[in-house]
ROTITOR-164629 format. One line per 3 residues: their letters; for each residue x, y, z of C-alpha. Coordinates in Angstrom, 1 decimal, decimal comma, always signed. Example, Ala and Ser with C-alpha at 12.3 -4.5 7.8 and 13.67 -1.06 7.14 Angstrom:
// residues 2
AS	+12,3/-4,5/+7,8  +13,7/-1,1/+7,1;
END
This chain:
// residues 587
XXX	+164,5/+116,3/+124,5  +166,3/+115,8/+120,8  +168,9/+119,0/+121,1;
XXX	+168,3/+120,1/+118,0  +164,8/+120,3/+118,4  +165,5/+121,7/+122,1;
XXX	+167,6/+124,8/+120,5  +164,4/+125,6/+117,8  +161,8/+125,6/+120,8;
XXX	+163,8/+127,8/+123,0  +163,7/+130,2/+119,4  +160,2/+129,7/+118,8;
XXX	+157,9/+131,5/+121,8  +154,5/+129,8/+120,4  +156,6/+126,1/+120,9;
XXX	+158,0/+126,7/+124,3  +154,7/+127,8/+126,2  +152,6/+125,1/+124,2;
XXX	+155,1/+122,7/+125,3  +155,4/+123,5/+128,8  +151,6/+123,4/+128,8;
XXX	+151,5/+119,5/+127,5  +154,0/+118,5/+130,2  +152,7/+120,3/+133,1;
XXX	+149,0/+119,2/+132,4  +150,8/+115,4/+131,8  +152,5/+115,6/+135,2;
XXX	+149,4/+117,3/+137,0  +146,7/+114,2/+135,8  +149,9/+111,8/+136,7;
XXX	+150,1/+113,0/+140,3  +146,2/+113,2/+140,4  +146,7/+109,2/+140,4;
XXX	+147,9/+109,6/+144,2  +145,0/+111,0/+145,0  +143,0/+108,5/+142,9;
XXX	+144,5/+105,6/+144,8  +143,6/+107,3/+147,9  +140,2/+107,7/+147,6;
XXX	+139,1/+104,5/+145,8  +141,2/+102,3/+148,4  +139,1/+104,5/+151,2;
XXX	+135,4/+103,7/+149,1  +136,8/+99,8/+149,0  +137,7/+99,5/+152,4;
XXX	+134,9/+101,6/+153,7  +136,6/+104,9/+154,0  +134,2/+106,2/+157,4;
XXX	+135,6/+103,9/+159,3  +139,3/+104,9/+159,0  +138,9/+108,4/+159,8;
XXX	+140,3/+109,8/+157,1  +137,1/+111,7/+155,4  +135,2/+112,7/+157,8;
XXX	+132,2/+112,8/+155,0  +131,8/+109,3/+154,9  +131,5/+107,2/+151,7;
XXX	+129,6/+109,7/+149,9  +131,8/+112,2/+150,2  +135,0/+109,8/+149,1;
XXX	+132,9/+109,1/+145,5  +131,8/+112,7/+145,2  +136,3/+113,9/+145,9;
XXX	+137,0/+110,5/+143,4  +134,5/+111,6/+140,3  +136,0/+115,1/+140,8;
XXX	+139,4/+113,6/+140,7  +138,5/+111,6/+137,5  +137,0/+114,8/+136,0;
XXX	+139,9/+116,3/+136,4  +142,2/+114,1/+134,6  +139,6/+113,5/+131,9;
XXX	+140,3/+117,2/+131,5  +144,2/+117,6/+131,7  +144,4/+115,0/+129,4;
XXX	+142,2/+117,1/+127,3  +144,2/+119,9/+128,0  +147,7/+118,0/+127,3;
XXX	+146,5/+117,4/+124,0  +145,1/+120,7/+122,9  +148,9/+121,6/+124,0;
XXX	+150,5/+118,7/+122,2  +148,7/+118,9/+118,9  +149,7/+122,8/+118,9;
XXX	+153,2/+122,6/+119,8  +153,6/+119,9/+117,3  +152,1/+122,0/+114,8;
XXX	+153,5/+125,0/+116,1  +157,6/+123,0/+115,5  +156,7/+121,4/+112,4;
XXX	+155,8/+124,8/+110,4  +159,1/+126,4/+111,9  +161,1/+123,2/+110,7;
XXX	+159,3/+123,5/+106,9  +160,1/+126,9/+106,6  +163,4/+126,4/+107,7;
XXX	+163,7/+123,2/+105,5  +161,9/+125,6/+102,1  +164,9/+127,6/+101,0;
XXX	+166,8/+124,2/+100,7  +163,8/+122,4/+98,9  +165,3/+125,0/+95,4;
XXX	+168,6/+124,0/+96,0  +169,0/+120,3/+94,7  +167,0/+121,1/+91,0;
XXX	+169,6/+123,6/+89,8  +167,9/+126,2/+90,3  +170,0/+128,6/+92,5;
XXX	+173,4/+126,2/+91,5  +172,3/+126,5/+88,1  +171,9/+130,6/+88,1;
XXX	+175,3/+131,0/+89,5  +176,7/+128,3/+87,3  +175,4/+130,0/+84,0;
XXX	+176,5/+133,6/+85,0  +180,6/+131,7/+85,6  +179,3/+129,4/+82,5;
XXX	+181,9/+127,2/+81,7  +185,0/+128,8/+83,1  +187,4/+125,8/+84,0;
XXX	+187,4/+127,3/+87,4  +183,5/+127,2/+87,5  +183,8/+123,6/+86,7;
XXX	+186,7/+122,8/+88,9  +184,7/+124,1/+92,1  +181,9/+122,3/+91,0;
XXX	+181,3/+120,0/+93,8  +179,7/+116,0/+93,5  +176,3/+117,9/+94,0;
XXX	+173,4/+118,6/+96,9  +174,1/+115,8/+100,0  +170,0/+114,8/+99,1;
XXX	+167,8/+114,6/+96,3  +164,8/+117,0/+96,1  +162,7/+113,9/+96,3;
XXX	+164,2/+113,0/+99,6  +163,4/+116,4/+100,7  +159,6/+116,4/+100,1;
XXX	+159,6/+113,3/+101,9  +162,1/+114,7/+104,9  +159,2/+117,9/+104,6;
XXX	+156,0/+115,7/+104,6  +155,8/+112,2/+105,6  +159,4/+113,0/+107,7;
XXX	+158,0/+116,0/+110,1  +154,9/+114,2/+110,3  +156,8/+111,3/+112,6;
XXX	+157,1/+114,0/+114,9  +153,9/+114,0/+116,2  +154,2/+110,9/+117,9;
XXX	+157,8/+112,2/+119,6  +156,1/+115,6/+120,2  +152,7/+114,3/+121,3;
XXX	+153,4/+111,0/+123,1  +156,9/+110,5/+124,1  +157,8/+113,8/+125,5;
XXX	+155,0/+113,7/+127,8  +155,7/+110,4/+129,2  +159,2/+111,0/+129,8;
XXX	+157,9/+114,0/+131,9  +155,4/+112,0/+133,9  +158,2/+108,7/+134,0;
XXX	+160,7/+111,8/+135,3  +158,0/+112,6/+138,2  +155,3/+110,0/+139,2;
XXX	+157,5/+107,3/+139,5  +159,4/+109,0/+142,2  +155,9/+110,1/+144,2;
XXX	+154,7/+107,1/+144,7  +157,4/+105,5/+145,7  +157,1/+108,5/+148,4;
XXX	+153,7/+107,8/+149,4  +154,6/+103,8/+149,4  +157,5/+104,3/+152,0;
XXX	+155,3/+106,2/+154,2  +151,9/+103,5/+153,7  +154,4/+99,9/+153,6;
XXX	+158,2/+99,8/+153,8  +158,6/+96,3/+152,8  +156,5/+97,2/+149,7;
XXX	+158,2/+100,7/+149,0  +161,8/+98,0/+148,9  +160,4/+96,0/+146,2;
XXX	+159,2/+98,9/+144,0  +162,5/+100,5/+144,7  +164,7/+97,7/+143,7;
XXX	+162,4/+96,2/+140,7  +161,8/+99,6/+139,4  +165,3/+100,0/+137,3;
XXX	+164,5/+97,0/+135,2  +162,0/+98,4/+133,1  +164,4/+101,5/+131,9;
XXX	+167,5/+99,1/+131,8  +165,3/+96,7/+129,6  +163,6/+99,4/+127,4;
XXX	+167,3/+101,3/+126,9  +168,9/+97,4/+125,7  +166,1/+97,3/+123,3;
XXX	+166,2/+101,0/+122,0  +169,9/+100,8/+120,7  +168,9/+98,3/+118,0;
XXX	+165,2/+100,1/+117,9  +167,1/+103,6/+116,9  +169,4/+101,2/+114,7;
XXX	+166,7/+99,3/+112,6  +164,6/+102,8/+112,5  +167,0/+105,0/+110,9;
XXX	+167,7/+101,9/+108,2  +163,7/+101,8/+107,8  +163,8/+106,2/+107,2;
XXX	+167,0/+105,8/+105,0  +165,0/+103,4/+103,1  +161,8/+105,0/+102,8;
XXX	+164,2/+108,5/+102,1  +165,5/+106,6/+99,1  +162,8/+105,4/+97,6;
XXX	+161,0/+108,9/+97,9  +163,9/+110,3/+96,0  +164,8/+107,7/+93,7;
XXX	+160,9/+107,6/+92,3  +160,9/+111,4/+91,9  +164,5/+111,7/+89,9;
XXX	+162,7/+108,7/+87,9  +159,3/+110,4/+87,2  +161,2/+113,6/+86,2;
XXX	+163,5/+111,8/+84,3  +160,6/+108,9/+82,4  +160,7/+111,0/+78,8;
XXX	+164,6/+110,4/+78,8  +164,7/+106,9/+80,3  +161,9/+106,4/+77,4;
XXX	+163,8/+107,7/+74,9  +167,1/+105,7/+75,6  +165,1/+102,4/+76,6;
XXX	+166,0/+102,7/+80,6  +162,4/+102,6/+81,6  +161,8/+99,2/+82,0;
XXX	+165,1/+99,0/+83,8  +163,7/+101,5/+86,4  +160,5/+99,9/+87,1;
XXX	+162,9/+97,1/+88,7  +165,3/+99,3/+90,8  +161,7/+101,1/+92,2;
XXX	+160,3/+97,1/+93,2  +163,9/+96,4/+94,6  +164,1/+99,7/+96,6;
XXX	+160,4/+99,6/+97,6  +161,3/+95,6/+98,7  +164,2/+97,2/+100,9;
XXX	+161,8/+99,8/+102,6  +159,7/+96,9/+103,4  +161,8/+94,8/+104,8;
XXX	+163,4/+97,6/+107,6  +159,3/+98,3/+108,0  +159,0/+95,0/+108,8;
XXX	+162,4/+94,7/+111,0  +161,4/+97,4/+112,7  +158,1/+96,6/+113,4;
XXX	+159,4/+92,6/+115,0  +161,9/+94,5/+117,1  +158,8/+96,9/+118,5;
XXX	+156,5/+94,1/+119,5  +159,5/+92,3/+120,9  +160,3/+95,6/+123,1;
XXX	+156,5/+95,6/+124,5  +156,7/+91,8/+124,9  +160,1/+92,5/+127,3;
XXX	+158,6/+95,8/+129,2  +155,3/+94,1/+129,2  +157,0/+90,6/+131,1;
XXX	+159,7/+92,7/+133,1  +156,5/+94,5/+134,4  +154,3/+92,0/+135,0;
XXX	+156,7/+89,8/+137,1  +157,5/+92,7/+139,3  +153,8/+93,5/+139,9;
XXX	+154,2/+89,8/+141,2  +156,9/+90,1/+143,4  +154,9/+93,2/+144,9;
XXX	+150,9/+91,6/+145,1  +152,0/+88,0/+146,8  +153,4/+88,8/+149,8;
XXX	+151,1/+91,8/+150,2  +148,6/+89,0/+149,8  +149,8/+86,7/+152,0;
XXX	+150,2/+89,8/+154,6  +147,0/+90,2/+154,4  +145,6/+86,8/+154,9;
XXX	+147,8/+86,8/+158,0  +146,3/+89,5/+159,7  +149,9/+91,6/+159,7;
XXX	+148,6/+94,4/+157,4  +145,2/+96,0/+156,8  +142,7/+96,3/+154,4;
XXX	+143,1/+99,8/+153,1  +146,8/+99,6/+153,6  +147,3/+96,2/+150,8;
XXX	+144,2/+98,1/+148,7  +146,4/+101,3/+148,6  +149,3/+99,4/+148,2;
XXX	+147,8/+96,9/+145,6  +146,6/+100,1/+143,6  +149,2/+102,0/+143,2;
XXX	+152,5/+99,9/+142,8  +151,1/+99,5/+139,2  +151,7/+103,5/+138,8;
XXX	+154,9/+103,2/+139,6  +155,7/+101,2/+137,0  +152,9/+102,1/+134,4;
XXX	+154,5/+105,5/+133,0  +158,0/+103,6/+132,0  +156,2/+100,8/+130,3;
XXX	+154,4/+103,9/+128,6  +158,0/+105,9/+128,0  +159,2/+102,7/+126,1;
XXX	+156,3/+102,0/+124,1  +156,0/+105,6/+122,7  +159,7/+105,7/+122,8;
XXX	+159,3/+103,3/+119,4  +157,1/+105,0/+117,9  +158,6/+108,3/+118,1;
XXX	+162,3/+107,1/+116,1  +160,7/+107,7/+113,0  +160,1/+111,0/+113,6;
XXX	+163,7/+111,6/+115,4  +165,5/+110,2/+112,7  +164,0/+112,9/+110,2;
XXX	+164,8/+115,4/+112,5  +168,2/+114,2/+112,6  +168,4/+114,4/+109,0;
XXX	+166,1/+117,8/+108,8  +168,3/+119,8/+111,2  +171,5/+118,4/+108,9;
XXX	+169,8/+119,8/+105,9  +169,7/+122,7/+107,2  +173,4/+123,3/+108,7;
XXX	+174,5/+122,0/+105,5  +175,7/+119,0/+107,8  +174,4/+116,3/+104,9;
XXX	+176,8/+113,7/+104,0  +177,4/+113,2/+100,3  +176,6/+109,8/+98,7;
XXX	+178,6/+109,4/+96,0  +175,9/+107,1/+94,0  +172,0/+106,8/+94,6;
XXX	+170,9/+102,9/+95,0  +169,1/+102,4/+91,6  +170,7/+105,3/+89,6;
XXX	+170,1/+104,4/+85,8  +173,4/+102,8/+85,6  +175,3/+101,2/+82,3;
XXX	+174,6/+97,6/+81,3  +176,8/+95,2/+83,1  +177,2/+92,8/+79,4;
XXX	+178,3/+94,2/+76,4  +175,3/+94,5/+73,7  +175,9/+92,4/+70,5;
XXX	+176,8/+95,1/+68,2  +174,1/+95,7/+65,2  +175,9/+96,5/+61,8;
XXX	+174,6/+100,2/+60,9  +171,4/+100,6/+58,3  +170,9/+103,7/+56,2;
XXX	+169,3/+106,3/+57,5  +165,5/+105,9/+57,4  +163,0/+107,8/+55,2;
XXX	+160,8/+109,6/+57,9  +157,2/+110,5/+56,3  +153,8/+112,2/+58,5;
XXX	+150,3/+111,7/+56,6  +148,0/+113,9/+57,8  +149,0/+113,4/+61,4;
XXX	+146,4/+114,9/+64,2  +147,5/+115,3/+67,9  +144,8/+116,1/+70,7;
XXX	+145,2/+116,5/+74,2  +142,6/+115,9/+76,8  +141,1/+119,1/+77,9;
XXX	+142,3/+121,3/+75,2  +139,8/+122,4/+72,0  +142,4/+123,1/+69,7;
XXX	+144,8/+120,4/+68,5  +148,4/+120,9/+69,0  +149,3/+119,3/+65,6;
XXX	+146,6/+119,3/+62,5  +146,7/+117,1/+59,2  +150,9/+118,0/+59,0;
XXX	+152,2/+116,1/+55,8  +155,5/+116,7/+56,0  +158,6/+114,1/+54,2;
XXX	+162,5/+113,4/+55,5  +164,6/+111,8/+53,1  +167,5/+109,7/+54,6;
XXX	+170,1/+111,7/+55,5  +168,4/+114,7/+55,1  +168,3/+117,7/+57,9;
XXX	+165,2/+119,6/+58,7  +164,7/+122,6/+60,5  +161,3/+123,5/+62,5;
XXX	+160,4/+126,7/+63,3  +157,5/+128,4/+64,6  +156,3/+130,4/+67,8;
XXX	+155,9/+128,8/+71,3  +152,8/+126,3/+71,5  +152,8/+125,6/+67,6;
XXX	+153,6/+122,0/+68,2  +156,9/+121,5/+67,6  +158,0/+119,6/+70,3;
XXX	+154,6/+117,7/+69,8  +155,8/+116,4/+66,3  +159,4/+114,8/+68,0;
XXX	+157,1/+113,5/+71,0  +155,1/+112,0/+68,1  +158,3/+110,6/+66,4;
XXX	+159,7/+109,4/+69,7  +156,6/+107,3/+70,1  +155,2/+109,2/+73,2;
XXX	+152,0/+110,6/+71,6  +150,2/+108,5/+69,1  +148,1/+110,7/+66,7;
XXX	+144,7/+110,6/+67,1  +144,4/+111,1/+63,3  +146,7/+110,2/+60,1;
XXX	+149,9/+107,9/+60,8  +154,0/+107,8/+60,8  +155,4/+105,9/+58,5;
XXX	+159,5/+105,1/+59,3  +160,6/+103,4/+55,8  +157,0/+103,1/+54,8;
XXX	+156,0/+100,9/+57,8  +153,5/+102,8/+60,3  +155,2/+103,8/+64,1;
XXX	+152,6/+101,9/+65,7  +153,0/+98,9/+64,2  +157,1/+98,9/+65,0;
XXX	+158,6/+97,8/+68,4  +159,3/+100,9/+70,1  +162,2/+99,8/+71,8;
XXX	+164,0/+99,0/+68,7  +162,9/+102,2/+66,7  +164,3/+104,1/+69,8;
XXX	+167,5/+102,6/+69,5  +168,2/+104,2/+66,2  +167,6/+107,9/+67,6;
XXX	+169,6/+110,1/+69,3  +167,4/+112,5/+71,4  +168,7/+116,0/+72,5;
XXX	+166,1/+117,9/+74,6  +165,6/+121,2/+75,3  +166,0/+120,8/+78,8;
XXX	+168,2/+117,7/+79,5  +167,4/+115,5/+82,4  +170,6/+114,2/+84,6;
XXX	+170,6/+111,8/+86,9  +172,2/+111,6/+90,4  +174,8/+109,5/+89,2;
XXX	+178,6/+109,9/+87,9  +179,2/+112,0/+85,0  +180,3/+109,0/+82,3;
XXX	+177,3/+107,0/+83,7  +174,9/+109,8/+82,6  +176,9/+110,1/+79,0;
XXX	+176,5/+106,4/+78,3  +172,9/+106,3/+79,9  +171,0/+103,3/+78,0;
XXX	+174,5/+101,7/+76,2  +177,2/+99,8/+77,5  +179,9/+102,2/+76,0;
XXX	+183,9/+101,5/+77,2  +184,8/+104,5/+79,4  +187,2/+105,2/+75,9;
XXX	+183,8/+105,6/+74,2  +182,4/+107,9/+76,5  +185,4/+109,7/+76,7;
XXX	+185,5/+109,9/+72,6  +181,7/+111,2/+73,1  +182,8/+113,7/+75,6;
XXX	+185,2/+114,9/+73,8  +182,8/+114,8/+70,3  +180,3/+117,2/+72,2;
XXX	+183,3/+119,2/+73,5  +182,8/+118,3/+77,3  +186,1/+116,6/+78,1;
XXX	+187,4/+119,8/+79,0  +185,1/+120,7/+82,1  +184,6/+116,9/+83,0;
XXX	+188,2/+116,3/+83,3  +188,0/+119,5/+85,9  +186,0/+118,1/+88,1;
XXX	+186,8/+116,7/+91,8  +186,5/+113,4/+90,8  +186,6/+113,6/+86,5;
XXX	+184,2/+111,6/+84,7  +183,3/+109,5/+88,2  +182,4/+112,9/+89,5;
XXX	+178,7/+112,2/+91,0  +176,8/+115,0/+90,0  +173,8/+116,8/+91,5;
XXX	+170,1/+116,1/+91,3  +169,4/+117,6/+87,7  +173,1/+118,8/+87,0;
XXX	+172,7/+120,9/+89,9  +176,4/+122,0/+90,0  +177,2/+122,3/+86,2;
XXX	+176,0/+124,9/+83,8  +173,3/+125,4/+81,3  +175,6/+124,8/+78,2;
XXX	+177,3/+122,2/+80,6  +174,9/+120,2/+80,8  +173,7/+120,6/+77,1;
XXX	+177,0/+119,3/+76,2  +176,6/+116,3/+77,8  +172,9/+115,7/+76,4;
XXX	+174,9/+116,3/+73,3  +177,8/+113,3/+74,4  +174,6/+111,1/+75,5;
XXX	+174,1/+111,3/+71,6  +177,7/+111,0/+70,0  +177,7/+107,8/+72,7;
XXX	+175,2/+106,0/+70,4  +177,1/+105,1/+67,5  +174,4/+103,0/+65,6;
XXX	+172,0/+105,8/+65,8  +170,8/+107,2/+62,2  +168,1/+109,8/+63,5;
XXX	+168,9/+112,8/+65,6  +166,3/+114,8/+67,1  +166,9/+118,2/+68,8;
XXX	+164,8/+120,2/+70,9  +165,7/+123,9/+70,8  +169,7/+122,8/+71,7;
XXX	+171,1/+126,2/+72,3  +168,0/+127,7/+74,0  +169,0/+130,2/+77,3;
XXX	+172,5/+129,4/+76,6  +175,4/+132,6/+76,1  +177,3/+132,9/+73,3;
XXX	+180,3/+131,4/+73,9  +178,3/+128,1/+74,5  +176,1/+127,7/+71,7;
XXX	+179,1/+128,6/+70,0  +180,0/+125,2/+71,2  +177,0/+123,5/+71,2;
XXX	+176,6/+124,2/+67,3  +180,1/+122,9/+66,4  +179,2/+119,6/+67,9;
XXX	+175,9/+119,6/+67,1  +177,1/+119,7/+63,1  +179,6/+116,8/+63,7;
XXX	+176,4/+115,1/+65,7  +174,1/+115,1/+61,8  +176,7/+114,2/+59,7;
XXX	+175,5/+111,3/+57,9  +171,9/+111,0/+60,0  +168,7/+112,3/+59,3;
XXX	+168,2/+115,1/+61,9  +164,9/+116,9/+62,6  +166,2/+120,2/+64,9;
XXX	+163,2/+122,1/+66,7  +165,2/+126,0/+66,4  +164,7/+129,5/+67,1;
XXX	+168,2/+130,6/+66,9  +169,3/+131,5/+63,3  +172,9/+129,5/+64,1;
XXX	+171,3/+126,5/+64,6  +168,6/+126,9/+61,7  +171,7/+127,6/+59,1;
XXX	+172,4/+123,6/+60,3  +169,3/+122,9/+58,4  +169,2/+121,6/+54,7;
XXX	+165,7/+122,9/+54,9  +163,8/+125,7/+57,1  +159,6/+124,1/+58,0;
XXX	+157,2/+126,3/+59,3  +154,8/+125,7/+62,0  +151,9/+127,8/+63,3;
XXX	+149,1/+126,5/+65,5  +149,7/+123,0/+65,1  +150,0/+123,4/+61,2;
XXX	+152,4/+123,8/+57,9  +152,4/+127,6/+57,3  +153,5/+128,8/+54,0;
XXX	+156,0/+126,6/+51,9  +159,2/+125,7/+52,8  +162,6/+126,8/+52,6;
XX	+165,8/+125,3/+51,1  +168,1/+126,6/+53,8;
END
C-alpha cells in the first residue's frame, strides 16, 4: 500500500476496519475458487463415481450454487467495504488538504503581510510564493482524490488476492499433477516481471498526464479570476491560446497514457495466454493417452487459469489506479509543505516577445455619459440611471458615494465591460460601442480596487500587456515607489510571486497595480478604483504620492472614499443609488 496513505489509515479507525473488511472478503471469494474448481470438475466428470461426495451429483450442484452464492456475496461485501473506506480516506485527505486550500489567495499570507506592511524585512522574507496554485488545489481536492477510488477499490484488493490465491493453488496443483504444478510454477513470474517493465513508464507517462491536467486546472482558474485585468490590458485573447495549448498538452499525456495502458493489457493478456498453452497441451495430450484422468486434467484445466487470473487483474487495475497515486503523492506533499516551487506557471500572462511600434501620444480625450442606464439580470433596481456627467481632457474627477451606488459600474462602463442598456458613451464625441475596444483600452491605465497578480515574476506582472525594457519597468517601479521592496526580494524583480500576491502586502501589491500603470506610457486616461482602500497609513501615504505623479497630464476618473485621495480631484461627483445626487463640487 502507497505509505503515505498507509500512515493516514493506521490514524483513521473508520479506514482501517473498512479496509481490512474489503481484503479479507477479496481473499475469502478468491480461495472459494478452490472449492469452485473442485466441485464443478466432480459434476463434469461425474463426481459419484470418484468417491469424493458421497451425495452424488446432486449434492456436488447443491455445495457449487452455494459456493457461487457465496462469492456473489463477498464480492458484495468487498464493495460495501471498498466504496466506504474510499470514502472514509478521501474525506480525512480533504480536510487535511482544507486549511491549505486559504493559503495560496493571500488570505492568511496576506493578513500577516499587512500587519509587517512593507517593512524591508517583511519583503525580504517574502518567499517566490505557495509551491501550487489554488486552482491546482481544487483539482488535487476533487477530480485528484477522486482517482483514488480506483487504487482504493480495485487495486488494493487484487494485490491482496495476487498476494494469496496464486500461492493456493499452486498448493492444490502439486498435490492433484506435479508436472502441471512445474509449469504454473515456472511461467507464473512472467506476468509480474512483464506488468512491473510496463509500470515504470505507466507511473512515468501518468504523473506527466496529472501534472498536466494540474496545470491546466490552475492556470484556467488564475485566468478566470484574473479576465477583468487581462481585459483591461488586452491579454485576453492571448490567454485563450495558452488555455488551447495547455489543454492540447493534457491531451496528448491522456492519450500517451491511455496507448501505453492497452499495450500493458496486450503484454499480460499474450504472456498469459501462452502460458495457459504450455499448461492445456500436454495435459491434453495426457489425457488422450490414457496417463491422467478425467477429473484430474478437468481440475487441472480449471484452475491453472486462477493462478494466473489475479496478476493479469493486479496489472490491469494497477493502471488505472496511477492517477489516483499520483495525487496522492502530490496531496500528502501539500500537506507537509513538501511542494516544490515552480518558478514560472506554463502560460503565465507573459510580456510580448517583439517590441510594439510605438504610437506618438494624442491629447487626452473628452469623456462624456448621456443618460447612461445600467441593468443587471435579476436585480429590479438599476445600478446606474440616466447619469450625464462630462470629463474634459485633462481633467480629474472624483466619485463618491456609499457602497452599491454604482461607482465601480460607471468605470466597468468606461472600460467597455458593461454596455448600457440605455443612453451611450461618447469618447471624443464618437460612441464606445462603435470604437475597437482593444484600441480604446490601450489608452487607459486601470488601477482596481483589488489588484489581480499573476503567478509570474514580479517585472512580468508590472509590464503585463506591454513590451516594456526591464529599464522601463524598473522606471515604473520606481514611479509607483515599489523599487524599494522588489529589490528586497529573494530573487528582485524575477522574484516569482504567489497566486494573487500571496506573499506581498496590501499596499504592496497596490503599488505595483500602480507600476502596471506608470508602465503604459501612451496612456491618457487613468481610472482608479478605491486605490488606498484597507491600506495603513504609511501606505496610502505612498500610494497617494504616486498616484498624483500617475494623473499628471491624463484625464483621471478616481472612485474614493478617503478624503486624501478625493483632495487629488479637480472636482468631487456624487453618487447615490445609481444616480447624480446634488451638484458637484470644485475640489
Amino acid at each position: 500500500m502507497h505509505k503515505d496513505l498507509l500512515r493516514l489509515a493506521r490514524t483513521e479507525r473508520a479506514v482501517r476496519l473498512h479496509l481490512a473488511g474489503c481484503l479479507a472478503a477479496a481473499v475469502a471469494a478468491g480461495l472459494l475458487v478452490l472449492a469452485q474448481a473442485e466441485l464443478l470438475a466432480m459434476v463434469l466428470s461425474g463426481g459419484a463415481s470418484q468417491g469424493v461426495v458421497t451425495g452424488g451429483v446432486s449434492s456436488a450442484l447443491l455445495l457449487l450454487a452455494l459456493v457461487v452464492a457465496a462469492r456473489g456475496l463477498l464480492g458484495w461485501a468487498q464493495g460495501i467495504f471498498a466504496g466506504r473506506a474510499a470514502t472514509t480516506l478521501k474525506s480525512a485527505l480533504r480536510r487535511r488538504l482544507l486549511p491549505r486550500l486559504g493559503a495560496p489567495d493571500g488570505t492568511a499570507a496576506g493578513t500577516t503581510a499587512s500587519a509587517r506592511d512593507d517593512t524591508e524585512a517583511g519583503a525580504t522574507g517574502s518567499a517566490a510564493g505557495s509551491g501550487v496554485r489554488s486552482g491546482e488545489l481544487v483539482t488535487l481536492a476533487g477530480r485528484g482524490l477522486d482517482a483514488l477510488d480506483p487504487y482504493l477499490t480495485g487495486y488494493l484488493p487484487a494485490v491482496a488476492v495476487a498476494g494469496v490465491v496464486p500461492l493456493a493453488v499452486v498448493a492444490r496443483l502439486l498435490v492433484a499433477d506435479l508436472g502441471t504444478a512445474v509449469i504454473v510454477v515456472l511461467t507464473l513470474p512472467l506476468i509480474p516481471i512483464f506488468g512491473a517493465l510496463v509500470g515504470w513508464t505507466t507511473k512515468t507517462v501518468t504523473e506527466r498526464q496529472w501534472r498536466a491536467l494540474t496545470r491546466l486546472g490552475g492556470h484556467f482558474l488564475d485566468v478566470m479570476r484574473g479576465l477583468p485585468t487581462l481585459r483591461a490590458f488586452g491579454r485576453a485573447r492571448y490567454q485563450a491560446t495558452v488555455i488551447r495549448r495547455v489543454a492540447e498538452d493534457h491531451r496528448a499525456a491522456t492519450m500517451r497514457t491511455l496507448r501505453v495502458a492497452f499495450l500493458s493489457s496486450l503484454v499480460l493478456e499474450l504472456v498469459a495466454s501462452l502460458s495457459l498453452a504450455l499448461v492445456a497441451v500436454p495435459v491434453g495430450l495426457r489425457l488422450l493417452s490414457g496417463s491422467l484422468d478425467l477429473h484430474t486434467a478437468l481440475l487441472v484445466l480449471l484452475l491453472a487459469p486462477e493462478a494466473y487470473l489475479p496478476l493479469r487483474a493486479m496489472g490491469t487495475r494497477f493502471h488505472a489506479a496511477m492517477e489516483g497515486v499520483a495525487a496522492a503523492d502530490e496531496a500528502f506533499a501539500v500537506i507537509d509543505g513538501r511542494m516544490p516551487q515552480e518558478p514560472q506557471q506554463p502560460g503565465t500572462p507573459q510580456r510580448p516577445r517583439t517590441r510594439a511600434v510605438p504610437v506618438a501620444p494624442a491629447d487626452p480625450p473628452e469623456i462624456r455619459l448621456e443618460g447612461v442606464t445600467v441593468r443587471y439580470p435579476g436585480r429590479d433596481t438599476p445600478a446606474l440611471d440616466r447619469v450625464e456627467l462630462t470629463v474634459t481632457p485633462g481633467e480629474r474627477v472624483a466619485i463618491v458615494g456609499p457602497s452599491g451606488a454604482g461607482k465601480s459600474t460607471l468605470l466597468h462602463v468606461l472600460l467597455g465591460f458593461v454596455t448600457p442598456a440605455e443612453g451611450r458613451a461618447l469618447i471624443d464625441g464618437a460612441d464606445l460601442t462603435d470604437l475597437h475596444l482593444d484600441t480604446w483600452r490601450r489608452r487607459l491605465a486601470f488601477v482596481p480596487q483589488r489588484p489581480h497578480l499573476f503567478a509570474a515574476s514580479v517585472a512580468d506582472n508590472i509590464a503585463l500587456g506591454t513590451a516594456a525594457t526591464p529599464a522601463e519597468i524598473r522606471a515604473a517601479a520606481a514611479a509607483a515607489q515599489a523599487d524599494g521592496f522588489v529589490a528586497a526580494l529573494p530573487d528582485g524583480y524575477d522574484t516569482s510571486l504567489g497566486e494573487r500576491g500571496a506573499n506581498l502586502s496590501a499596499g504592496q501589491r497596490q503599488r505595483v497595480a500602480l507600476a502596471r500603470a506608470f508602465c503604459r506610457p501612451s496612456a491618457q486616461v487613468v481610472l482608479l478604483d478605491e486605490p488606498t482602500a484597507r491600506l495603513d497609513g504609511r501606505s496610502e501615504a505612498a500610494v497617494i504620492e504616486a498616484t498624483r505623479k500617475l494623473c499628471e497630464g491624463r484625464t483621471a476618473i478616481i472612485v474614493a472614499h478617503r478624503p486624501a485621495m478625493i483632495d487629488l480631484a479637480d472636482r468631487v461627483v456624487r453618487l447615490g443609488a445609481g444616480s447624480l445626487v446634488g451638484g458637484e463640487t470644485t475640489s
